[in-house]
VEXDREN-2710 file (C-alpha; in Angstrom, 1 decimal):
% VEXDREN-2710
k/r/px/py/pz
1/UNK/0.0/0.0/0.0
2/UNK/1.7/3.4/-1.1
3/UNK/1.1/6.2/2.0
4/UNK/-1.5/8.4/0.6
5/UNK/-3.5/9.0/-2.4
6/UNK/-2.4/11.7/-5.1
7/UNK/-2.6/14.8/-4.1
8/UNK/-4.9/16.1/-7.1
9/UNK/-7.3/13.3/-6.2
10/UNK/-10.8/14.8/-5.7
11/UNK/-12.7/13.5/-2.5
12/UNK/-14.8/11.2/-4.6
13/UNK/-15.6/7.6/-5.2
14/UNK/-12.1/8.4/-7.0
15/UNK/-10.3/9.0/-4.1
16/UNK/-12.0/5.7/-2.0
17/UNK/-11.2/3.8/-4.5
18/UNK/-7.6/5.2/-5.0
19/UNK/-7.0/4.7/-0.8
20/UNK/-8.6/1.4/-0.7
21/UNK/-6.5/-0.1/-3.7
22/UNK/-3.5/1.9/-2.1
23/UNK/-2.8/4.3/-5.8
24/UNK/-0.3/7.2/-4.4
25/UNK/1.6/9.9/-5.7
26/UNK/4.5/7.3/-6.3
27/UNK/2.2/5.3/-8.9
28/UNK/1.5/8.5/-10.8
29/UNK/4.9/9.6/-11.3
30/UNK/6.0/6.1/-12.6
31/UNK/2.9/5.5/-15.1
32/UNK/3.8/9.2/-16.3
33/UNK/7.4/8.5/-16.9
34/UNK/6.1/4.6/-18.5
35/UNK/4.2/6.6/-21.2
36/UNK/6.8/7.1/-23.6
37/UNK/8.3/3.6/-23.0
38/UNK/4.9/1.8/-23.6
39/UNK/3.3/4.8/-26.1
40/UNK/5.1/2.8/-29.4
41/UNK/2.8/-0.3/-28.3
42/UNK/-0.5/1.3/-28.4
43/UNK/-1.4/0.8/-31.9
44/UNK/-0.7/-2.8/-31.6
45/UNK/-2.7/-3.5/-28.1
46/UNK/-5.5/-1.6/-30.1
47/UNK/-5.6/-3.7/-33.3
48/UNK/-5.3/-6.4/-30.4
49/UNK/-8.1/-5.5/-28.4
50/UNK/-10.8/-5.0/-31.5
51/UNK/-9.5/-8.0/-33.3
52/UNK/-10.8/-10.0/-30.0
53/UNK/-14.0/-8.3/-29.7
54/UNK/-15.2/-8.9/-33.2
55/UNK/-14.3/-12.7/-32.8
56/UNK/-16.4/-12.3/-29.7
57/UNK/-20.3/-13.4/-30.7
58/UNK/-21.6/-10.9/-27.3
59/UNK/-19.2/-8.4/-27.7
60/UNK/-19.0/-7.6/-31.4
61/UNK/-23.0/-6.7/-31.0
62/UNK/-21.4/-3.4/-29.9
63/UNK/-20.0/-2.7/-33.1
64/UNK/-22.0/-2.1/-36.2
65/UNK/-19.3/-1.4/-39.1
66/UNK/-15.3/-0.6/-40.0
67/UNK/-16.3/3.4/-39.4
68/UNK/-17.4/2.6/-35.8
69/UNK/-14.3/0.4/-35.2
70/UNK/-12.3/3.1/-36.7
71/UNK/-14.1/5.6/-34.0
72/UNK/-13.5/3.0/-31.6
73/UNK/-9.9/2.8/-31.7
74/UNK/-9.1/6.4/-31.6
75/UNK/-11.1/6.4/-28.4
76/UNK/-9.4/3.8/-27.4
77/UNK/-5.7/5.2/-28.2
78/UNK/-7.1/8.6/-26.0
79/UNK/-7.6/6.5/-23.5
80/UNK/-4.4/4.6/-23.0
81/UNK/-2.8/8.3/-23.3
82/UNK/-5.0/9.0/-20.2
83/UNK/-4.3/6.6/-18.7
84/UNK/-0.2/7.4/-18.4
85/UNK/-0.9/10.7/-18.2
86/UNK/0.2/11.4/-14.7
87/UNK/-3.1/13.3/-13.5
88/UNK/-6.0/11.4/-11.8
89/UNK/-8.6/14.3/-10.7
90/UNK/-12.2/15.3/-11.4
91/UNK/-11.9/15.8/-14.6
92/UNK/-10.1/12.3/-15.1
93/UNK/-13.1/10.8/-12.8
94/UNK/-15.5/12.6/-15.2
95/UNK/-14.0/11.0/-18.7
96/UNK/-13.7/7.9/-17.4
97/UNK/-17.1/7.9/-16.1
98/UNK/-18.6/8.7/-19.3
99/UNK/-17.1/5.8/-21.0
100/UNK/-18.6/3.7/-18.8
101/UNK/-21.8/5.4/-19.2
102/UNK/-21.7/4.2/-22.9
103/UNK/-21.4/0.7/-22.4
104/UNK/-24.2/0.4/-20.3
105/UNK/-26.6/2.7/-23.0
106/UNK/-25.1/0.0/-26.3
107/UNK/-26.0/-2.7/-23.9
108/UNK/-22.4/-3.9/-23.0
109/UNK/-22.9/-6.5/-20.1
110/UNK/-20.4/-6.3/-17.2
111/UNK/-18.6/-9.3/-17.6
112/UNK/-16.9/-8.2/-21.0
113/UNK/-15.0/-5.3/-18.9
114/UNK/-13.5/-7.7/-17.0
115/UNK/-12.1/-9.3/-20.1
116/UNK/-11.0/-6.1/-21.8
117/UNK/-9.4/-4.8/-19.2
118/UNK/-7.5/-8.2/-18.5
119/UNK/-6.5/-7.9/-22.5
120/UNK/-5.3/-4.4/-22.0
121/UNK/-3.4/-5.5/-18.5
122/UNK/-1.2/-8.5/-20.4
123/UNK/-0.3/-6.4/-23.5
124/UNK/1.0/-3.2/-21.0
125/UNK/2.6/-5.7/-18.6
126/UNK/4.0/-7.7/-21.5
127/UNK/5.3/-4.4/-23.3
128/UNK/7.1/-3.7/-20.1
129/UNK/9.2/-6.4/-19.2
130/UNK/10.5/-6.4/-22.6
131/UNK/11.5/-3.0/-22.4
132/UNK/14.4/-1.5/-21.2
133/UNK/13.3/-0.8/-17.5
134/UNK/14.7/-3.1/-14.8
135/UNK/14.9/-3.6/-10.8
136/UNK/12.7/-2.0/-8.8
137/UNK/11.6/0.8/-11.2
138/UNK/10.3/-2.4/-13.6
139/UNK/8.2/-4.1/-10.5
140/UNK/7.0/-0.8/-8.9
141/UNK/5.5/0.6/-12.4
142/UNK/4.1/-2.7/-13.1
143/UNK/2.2/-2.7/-9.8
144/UNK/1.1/0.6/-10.8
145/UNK/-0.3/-0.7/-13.9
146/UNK/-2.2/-3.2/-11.8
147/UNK/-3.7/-0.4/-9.6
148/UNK/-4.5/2.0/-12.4
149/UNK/-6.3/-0.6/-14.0
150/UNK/-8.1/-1.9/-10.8
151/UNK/-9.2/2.1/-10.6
152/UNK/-10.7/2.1/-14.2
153/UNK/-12.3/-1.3/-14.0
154/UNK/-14.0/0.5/-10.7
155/UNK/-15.3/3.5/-12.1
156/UNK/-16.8/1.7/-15.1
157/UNK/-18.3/-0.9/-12.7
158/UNK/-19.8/2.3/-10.7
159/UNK/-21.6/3.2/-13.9
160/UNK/-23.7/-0.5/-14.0
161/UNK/-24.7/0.2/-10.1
162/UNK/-25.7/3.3/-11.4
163/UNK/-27.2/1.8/-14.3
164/UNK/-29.2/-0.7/-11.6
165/UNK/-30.2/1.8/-9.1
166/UNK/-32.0/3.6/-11.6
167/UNK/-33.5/0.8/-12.5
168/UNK/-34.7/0.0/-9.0
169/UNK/-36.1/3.4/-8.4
170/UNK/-38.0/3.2/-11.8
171/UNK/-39.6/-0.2/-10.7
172/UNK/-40.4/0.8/-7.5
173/UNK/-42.4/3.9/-9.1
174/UNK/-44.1/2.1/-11.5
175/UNK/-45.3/-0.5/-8.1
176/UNK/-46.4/2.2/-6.3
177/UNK/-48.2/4.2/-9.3
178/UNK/-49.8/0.9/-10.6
179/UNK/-52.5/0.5/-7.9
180/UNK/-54.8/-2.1/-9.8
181/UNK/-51.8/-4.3/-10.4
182/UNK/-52.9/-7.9/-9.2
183/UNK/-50.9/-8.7/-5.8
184/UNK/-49.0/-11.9/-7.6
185/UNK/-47.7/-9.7/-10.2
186/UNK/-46.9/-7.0/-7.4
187/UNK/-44.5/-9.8/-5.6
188/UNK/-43.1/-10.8/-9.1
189/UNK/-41.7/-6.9/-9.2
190/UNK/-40.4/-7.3/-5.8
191/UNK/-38.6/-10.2/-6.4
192/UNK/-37.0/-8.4/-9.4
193/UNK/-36.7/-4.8/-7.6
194/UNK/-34.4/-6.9/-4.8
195/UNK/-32.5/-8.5/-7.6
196/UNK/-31.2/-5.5/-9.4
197/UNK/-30.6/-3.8/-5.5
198/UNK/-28.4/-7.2/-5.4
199/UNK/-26.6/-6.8/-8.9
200/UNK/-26.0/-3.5/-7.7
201/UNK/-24.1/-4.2/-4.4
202/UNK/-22.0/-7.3/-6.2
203/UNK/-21.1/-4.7/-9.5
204/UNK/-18.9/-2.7/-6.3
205/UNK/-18.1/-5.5/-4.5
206/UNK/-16.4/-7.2/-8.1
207/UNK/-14.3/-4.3/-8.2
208/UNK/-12.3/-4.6/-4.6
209/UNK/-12.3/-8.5/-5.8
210/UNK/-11.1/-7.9/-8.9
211/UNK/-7.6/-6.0/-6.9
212/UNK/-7.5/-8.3/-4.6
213/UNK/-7.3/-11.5/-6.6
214/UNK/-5.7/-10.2/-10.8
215/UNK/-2.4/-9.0/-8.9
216/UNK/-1.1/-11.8/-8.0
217/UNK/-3.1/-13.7/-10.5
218/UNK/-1.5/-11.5/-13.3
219/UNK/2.2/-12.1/-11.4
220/UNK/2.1/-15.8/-11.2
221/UNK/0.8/-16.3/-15.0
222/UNK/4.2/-14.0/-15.7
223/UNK/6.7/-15.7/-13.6
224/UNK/5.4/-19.3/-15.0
225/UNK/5.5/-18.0/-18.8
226/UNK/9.2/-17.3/-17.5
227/UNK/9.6/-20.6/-15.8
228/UNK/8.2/-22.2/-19.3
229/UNK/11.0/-20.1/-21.7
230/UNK/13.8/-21.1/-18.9
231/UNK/12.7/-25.1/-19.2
232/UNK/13.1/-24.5/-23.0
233/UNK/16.6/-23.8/-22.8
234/UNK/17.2/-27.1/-20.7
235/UNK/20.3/-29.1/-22.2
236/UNK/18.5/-32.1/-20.9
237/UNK/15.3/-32.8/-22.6
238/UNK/13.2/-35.1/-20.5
239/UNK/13.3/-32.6/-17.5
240/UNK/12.3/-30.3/-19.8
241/UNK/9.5/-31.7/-21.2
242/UNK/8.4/-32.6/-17.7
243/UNK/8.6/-29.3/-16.8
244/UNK/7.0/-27.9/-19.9
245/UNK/3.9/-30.2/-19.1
246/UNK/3.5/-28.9/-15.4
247/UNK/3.6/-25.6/-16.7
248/UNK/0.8/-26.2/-19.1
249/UNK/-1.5/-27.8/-16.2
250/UNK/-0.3/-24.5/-13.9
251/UNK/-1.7/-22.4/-16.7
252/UNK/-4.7/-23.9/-16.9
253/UNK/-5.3/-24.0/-13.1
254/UNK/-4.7/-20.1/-13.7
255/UNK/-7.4/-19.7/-16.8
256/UNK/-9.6/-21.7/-14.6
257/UNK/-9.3/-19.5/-11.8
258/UNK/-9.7/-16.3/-13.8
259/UNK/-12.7/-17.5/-14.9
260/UNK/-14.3/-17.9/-11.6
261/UNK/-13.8/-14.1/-10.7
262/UNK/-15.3/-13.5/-13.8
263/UNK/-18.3/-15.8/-12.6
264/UNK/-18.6/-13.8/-9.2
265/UNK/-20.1/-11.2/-11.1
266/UNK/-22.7/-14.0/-12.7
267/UNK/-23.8/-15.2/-9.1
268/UNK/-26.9/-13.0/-9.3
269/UNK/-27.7/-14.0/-13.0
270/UNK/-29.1/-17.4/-14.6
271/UNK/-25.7/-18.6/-16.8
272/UNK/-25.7/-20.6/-20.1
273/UNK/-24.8/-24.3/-19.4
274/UNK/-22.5/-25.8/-22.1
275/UNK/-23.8/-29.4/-21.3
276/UNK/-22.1/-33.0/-22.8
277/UNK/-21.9/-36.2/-22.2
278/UNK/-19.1/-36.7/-19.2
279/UNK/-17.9/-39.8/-18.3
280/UNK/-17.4/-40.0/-14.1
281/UNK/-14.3/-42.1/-14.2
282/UNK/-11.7/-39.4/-16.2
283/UNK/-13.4/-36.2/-14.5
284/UNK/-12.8/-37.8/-10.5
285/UNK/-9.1/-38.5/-12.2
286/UNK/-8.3/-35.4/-13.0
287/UNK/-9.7/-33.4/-9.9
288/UNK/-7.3/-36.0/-7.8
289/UNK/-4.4/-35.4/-9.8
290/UNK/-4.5/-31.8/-9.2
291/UNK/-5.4/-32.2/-5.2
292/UNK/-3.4/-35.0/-4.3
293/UNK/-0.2/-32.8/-4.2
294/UNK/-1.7/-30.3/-1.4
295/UNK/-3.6/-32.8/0.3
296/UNK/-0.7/-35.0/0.8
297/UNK/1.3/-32.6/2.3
298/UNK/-1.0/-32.8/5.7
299/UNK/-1.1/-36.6/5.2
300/UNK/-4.2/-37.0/3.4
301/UNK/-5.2/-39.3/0.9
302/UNK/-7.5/-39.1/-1.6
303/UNK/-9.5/-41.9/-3.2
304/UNK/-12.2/-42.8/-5.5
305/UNK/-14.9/-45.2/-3.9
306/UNK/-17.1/-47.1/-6.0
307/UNK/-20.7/-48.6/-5.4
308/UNK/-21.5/-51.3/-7.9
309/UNK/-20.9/-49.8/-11.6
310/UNK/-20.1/-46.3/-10.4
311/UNK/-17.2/-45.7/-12.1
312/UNK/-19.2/-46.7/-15.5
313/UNK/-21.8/-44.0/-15.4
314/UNK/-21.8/-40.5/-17.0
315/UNK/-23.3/-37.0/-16.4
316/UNK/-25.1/-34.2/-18.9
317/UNK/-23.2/-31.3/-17.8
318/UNK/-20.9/-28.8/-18.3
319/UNK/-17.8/-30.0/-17.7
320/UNK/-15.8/-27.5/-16.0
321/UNK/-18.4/-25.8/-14.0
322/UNK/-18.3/-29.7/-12.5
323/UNK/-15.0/-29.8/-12.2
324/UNK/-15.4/-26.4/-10.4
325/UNK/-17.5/-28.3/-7.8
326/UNK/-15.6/-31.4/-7.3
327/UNK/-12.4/-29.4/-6.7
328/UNK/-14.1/-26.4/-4.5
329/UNK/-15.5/-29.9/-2.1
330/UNK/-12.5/-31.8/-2.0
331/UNK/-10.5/-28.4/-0.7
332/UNK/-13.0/-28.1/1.6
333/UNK/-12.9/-31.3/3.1
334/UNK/-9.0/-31.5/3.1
335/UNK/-9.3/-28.0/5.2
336/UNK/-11.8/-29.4/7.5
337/UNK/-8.9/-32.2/7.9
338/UNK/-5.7/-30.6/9.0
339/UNK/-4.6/-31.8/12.1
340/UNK/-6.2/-35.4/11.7
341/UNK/-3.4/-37.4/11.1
342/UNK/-4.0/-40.3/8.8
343/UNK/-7.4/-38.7/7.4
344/UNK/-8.6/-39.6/4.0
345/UNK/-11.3/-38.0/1.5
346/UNK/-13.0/-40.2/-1.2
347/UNK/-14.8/-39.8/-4.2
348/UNK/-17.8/-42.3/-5.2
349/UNK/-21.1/-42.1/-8.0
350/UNK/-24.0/-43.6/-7.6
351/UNK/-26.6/-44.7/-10.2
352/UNK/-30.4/-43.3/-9.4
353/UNK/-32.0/-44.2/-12.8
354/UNK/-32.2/-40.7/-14.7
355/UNK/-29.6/-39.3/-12.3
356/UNK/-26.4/-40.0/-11.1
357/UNK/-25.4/-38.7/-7.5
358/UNK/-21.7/-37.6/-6.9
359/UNK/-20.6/-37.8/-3.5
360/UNK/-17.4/-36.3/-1.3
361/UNK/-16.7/-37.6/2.0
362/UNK/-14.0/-37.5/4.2
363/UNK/-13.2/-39.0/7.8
364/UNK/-12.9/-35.3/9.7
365/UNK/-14.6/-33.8/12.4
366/UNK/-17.8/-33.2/10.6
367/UNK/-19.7/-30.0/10.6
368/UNK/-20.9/-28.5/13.9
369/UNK/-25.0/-28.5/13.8
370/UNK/-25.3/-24.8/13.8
371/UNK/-23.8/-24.2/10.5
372/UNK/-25.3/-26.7/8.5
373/UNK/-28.8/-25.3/8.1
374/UNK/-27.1/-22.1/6.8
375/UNK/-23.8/-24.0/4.7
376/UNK/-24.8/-22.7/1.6
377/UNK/-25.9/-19.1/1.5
378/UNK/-23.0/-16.6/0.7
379/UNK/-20.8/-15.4/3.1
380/UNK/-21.1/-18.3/5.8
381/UNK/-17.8/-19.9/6.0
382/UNK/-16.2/-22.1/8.9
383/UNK/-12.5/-21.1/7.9
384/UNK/-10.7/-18.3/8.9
385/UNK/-9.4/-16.9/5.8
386/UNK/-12.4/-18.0/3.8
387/UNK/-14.7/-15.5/1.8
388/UNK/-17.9/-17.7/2.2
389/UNK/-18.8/-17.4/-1.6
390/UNK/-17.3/-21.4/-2.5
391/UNK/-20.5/-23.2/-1.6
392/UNK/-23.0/-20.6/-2.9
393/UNK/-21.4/-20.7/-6.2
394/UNK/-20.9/-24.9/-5.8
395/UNK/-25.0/-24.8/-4.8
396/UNK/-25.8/-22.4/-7.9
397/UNK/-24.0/-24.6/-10.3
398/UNK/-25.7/-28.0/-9.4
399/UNK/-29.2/-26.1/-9.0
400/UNK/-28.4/-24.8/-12.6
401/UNK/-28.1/-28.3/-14.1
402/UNK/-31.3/-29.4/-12.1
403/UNK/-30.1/-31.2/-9.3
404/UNK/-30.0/-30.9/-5.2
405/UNK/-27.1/-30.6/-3.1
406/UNK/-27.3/-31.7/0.4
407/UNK/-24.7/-32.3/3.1
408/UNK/-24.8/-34.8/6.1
409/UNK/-22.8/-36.9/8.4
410/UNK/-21.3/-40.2/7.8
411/UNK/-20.5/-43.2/9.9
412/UNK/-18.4/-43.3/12.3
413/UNK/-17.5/-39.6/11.7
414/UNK/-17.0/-37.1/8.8
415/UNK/-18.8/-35.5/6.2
416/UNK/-20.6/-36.9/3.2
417/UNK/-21.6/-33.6/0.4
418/UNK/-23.9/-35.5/-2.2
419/UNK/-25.2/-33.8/-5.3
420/UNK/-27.3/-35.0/-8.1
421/UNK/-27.1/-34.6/-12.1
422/UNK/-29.0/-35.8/-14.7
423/UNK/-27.2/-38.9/-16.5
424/UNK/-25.3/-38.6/-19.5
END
């Protein structure tokens, strides 16, 4: 955290945003002095950036012809200058602001600013460490990158809560002014009015998210793609291949993990399922393969249990977004074990005719009483560090495909997490 925010900062959401992501007077000197060093790259990040949202189906919607794309970049080339350009005040706050006000009146949805700003974030970042800076300068400005782009992501986000507010206050004016409205279609309003107060709240909360988690998301993706050149260089080829092939499973924990930020923002809003046939067997191999390593460093094993033909059966589902909720159990249950020497967690399938039930269990503790009623609305969590969000999003997924999660206990002691799915 730097020790104060600029000086020319206004006392806005600019300036909370600025303290809370820790921007100072330091970061504006060195993204000043980084303009002329990055400023040959712009034109290529730009080319960049457009080529990606017309191969985007949802994005390119925004753009209706080469004169608009032409219009587009040239905004987008003012931008970048604004953004090196060493002053962050009212009138900064004030541009910025705007832009975001356009995205939401074309119909831009939120989640594509979280992709174009991770575009812009690699290509700066990139553009840097293959410049001339080094040492402390190098890190420090690319930190500052990280902030300033933390900063725009907010303001834009603060546009959508905007966006949603007014929406709320519109919906709540037309409830009270429509008095002869039948009382079920009066709760059906409700239901929505609370739903865009909720978008509203999780549009600021993505932003704070969005620092705390792309930093060193962003900083691990560069020192592996570093780690990846190095192993190319090996003299002795079988380490390097091995080492190659870790990186590429490290890289795609990393993708995976970007994408669940990107679904945070999605936790108030019904996403498309990308559904296929998944056989159990491979899918339980692959979430052990990438737990095993943590889990064994407390001693734990993990297993796969079978119940007659389990490990036959298959799912209709989206893959991933399974994969999402194997993993996010199993880490769960190997917290819940630390400390319990000898402890084990196991995964098993079970045929139920048009559905196939998935189970996690482990031989902990088990779950105190209190918290089990409660387990999976957001924000309860049991773990000291935890954010309370893993179990929401785990419940969302499986309620998405049409199945029911539940959690009890299991015999002699532990906890069993069973889930249902319809079968592949």
């Amino acid at each position: 955290m730097t020790d104060s925010i600029p000086s020319d900062a206004p006392n806005t959401v600019l300036s909370e945003v600025m303290a809370y992501i820790g921007f100072g007077d330091r970061d504006a000197v060195l993204l000043k002095a980084a303009g002329p060093i990055l400023r040959p790259h712009f034109a290529g990040l730009v080319e960049a950036f457009y080529d990606a949202v017309e191969h985007n189906p949802g994005a390119s919607r925004a753009i209706s012809g080469p004169a608009q794309r032409k219009r587009l970049e040239v905004s987008l080339l003012n931008w970048l200058e604004g953004l090196f350009g060493g002053v962050y005040d009212d009138l900064y706050l004030a541009q910025r602001s705007r832009i975001g006000e356009v995205h939401v009146r074309i119909g831009l949805e939120q989640r594509y600013m979280f992709a174009a700003m991770g575009l812009v974030r690699e290509h700066l970042i990139t553009a840097l460490i293959a410049s001339s800076m080094v040492g402390d300068q190098e890190r420090q400005t690319r930190r500052a990158i990280n902030r300033i782009c933390d900063i725009e992501l907010a303001i834009m986000l603060e546009s959508y809560r905007d966006a949603y507010t007014d929406g709320l206050r519109s919906e709540r004016q037309a409830l009270a002014e429509d008095l002869e409205v039948a009382q079920s279609e009066r709760e059906v309003l409700m239901v929505k009015a609370a739903r865009h107060e909720a978008l509203a709240t999780i549009g600021t909360l993505t932003a704070g998210l969005a620092h705390e988690v792309r930093n060193p998301l962003n900083a691990a993706k560069l020192q592996l793609e570093l780690i990846g050149r190095a192993s190319k260089k090996l003299q002795d080829k079988g380490r390097s291949d091995r080492i190659g092939e870790r990186v590429k499973i490290v890289n795609s924990e990393l993708v995976r993990l970007k994408e669940m930020l990107d679904d945070f923002l999605a936790l108030a809003r019904q996403r498309r399922m990308d559904r296929e046939v998944v056989p159990v067997l491979p899918l339980f191999a692959e979430v052990l393969e990438l737990e095993a390593p943590v889990a064994a460093v407390d001693g734990i094993r993990l297993e796969m249990a079978w119940e007659g033909r389990g490990s036959e059966l298959s799912i209709n589902a989206d893959r991933p977004k399974i994969k999402q909720v194997l993993m996010n159990l199993v880490a769960n249950a190997v917290d819940a074990m630390r400390g319990f020497e000898g402890g084990s967690v196991h995964l098993g399938a079970v045929d139920e005719g048009d559905w196939v039930a998935l189970e996690v269990w482990d031989t902990g503790p088990g779950i105190e009483e209190a918290v089990v009623g409660k387990l999976f609305e957001p924000f309860v969590t049991t773990k000291e560090a935890g954010t309370g969000l893993g179990l929401s999003i785990v419940k969302r997924i499986v309620e998405a495909h049409g199945g029911e999660i539940t959690v009890g206990d299991r015999d002699p002691h532990g906890t069993v997490m069973r889930f249902t799915l319809p079968k592949g």
